[in-house]
KEPA-323334 format. One record per residue: residue number from 1; residue in three letters; x, y, z of N, C-alpha, C in turn. Coordinates in pm, 1 decimal, always signed. Layout:
// KEPA-323334
NODE     n   res        n.u        n.v        n.w       ca.u       ca.v       ca.w        c.u        c.v        c.w
NODE   NUM   ALA          X          Y          Z          X          Y          Z          X          Y          Z
...
// end
This chain:
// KEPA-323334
NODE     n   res        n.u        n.v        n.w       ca.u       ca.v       ca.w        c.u        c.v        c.w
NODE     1   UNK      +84.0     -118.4       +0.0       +0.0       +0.0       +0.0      +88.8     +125.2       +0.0
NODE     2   UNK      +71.5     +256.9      -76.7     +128.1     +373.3      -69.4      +84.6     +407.1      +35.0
NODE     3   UNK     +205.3     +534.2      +70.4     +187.7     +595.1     +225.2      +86.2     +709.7     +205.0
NODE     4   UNK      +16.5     +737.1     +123.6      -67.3     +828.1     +103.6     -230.1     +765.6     +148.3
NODE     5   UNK     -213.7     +625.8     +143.1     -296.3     +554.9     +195.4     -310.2     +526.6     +382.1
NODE     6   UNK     -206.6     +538.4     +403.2     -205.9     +539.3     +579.8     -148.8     +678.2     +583.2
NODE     7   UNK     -156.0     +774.7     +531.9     -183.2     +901.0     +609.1     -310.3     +920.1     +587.0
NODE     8   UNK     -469.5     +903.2     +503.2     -521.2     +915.3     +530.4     -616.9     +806.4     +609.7
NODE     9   UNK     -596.1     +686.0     +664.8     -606.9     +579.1     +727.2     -575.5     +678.8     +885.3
NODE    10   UNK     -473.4     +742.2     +930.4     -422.9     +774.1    +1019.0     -494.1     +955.9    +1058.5
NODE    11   UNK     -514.9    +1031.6     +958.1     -589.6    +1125.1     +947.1     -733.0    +1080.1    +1010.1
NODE    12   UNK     -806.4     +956.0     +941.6     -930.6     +927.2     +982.2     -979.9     +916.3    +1159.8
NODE    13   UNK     -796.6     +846.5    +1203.2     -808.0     +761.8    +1338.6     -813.0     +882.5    +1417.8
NODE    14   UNK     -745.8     +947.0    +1391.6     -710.8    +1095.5    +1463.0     -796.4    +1205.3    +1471.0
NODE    15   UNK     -893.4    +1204.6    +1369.2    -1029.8    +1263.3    +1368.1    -1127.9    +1192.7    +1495.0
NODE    16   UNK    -1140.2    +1051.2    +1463.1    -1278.8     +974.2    +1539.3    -1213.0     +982.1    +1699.8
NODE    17   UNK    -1082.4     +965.7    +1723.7    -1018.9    +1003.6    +1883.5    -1024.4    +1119.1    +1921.5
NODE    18   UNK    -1007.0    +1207.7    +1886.3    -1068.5    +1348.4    +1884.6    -1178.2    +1381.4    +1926.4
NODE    19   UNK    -1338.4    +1330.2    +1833.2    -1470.3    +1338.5    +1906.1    -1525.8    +1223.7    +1979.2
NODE    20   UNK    -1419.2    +1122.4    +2014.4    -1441.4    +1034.3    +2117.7    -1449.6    +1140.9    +2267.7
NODE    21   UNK    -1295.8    +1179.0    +2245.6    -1280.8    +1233.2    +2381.0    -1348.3    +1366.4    +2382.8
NODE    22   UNK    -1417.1    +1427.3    +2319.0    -1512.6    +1534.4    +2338.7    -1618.8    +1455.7    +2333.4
NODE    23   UNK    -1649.9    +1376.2    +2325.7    -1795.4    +1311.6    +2367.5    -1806.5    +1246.5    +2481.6
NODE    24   UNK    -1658.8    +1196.8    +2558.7    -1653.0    +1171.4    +2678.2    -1656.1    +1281.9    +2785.4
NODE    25   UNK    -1584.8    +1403.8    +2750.8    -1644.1    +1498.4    +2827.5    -1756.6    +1601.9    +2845.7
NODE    26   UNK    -1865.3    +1560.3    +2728.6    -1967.6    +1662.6    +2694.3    -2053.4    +1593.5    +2795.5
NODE    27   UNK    -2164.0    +1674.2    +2865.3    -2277.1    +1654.4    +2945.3    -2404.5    +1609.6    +2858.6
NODE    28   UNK    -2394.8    +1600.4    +2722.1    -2507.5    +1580.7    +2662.0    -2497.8    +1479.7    +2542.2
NODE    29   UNK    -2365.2    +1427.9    +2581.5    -2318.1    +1362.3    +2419.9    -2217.2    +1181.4    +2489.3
NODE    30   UNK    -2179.4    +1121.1    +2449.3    -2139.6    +1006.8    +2485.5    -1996.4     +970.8    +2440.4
NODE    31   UNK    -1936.4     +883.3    +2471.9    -1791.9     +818.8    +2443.5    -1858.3     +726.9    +2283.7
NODE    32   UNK    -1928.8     +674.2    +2354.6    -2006.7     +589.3    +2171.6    -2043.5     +683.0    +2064.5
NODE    33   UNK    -2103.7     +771.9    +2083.1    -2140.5     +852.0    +1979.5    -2040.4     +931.1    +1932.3
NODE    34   UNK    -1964.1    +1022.5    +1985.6    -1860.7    +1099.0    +1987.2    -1744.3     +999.7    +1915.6
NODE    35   UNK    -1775.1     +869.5    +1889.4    -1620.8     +785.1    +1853.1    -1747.0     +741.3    +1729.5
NODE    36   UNK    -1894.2     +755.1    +1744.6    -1949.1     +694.0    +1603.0    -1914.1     +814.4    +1468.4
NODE    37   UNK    -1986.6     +959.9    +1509.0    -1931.6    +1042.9    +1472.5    -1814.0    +1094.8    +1420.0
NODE    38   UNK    -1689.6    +1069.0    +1487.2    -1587.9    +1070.7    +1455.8    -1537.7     +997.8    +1301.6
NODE    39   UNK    -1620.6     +870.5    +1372.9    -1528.5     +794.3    +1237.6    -1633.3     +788.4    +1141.9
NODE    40   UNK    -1749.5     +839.9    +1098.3    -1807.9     +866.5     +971.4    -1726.5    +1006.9     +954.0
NODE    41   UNK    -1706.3    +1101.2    +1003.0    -1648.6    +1207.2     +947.8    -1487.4    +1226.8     +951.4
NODE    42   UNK    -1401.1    +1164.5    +1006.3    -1288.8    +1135.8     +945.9    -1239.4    +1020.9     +851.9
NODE    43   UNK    -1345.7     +927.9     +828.7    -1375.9     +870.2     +679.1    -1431.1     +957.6     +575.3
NODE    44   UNK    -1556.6     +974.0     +603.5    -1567.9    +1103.0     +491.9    -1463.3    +1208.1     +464.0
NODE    45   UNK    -1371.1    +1246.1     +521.4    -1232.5    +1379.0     +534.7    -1171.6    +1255.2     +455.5
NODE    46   UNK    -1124.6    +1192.0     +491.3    -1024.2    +1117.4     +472.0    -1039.7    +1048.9     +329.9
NODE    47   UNK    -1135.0    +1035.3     +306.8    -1222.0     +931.2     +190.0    -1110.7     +939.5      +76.5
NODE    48   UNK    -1097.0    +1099.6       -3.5     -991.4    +1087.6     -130.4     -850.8    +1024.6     -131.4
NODE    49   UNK     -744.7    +1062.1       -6.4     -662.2    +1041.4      +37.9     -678.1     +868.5      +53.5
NODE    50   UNK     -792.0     +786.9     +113.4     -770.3     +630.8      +89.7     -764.6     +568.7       -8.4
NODE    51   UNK     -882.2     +668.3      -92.9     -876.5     +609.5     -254.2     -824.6     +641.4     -333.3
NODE    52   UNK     -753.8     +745.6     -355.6     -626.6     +752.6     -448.1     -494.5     +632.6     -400.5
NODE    53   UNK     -500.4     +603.6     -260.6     -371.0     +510.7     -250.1     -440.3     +335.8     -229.7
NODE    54   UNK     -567.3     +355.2     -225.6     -628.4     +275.7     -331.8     -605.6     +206.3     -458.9
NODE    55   UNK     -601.3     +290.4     -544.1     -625.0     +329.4     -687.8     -454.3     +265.8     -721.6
NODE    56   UNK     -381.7     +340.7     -645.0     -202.3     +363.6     -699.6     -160.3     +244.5     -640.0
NODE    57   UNK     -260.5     +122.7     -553.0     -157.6       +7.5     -531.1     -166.9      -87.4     -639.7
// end
């Protein structure tokens, strides 16, 4: 796999840990949701960046 493929693999992880731990500290929001969230939207961010190194293996 190209490394353009695990930077955005690694972009994604780093997004969904991100609104994990703001969903662990929000009063209205959860550790599950905040890590579901996360990783539909640092997949979606991430999406071109997997499939171009996709594409180039």
């Amino acid at each position: 796999m190209p490394s353009i493929f695990w930077i955005g693999c690694g972009f994604a992880a780093l997004i969904a840990l991100g609104t994990a731990i703001v969903g662990a500290r929000s009063n209205t929001m959860t550790f599950a949701s905040g890590a579901a969230m996360g990783l539909f939207m640092g997949f979606m961010l991430a999406f071109p960046l997997i499939a171009i190194g996709l594409s180039s293996s």
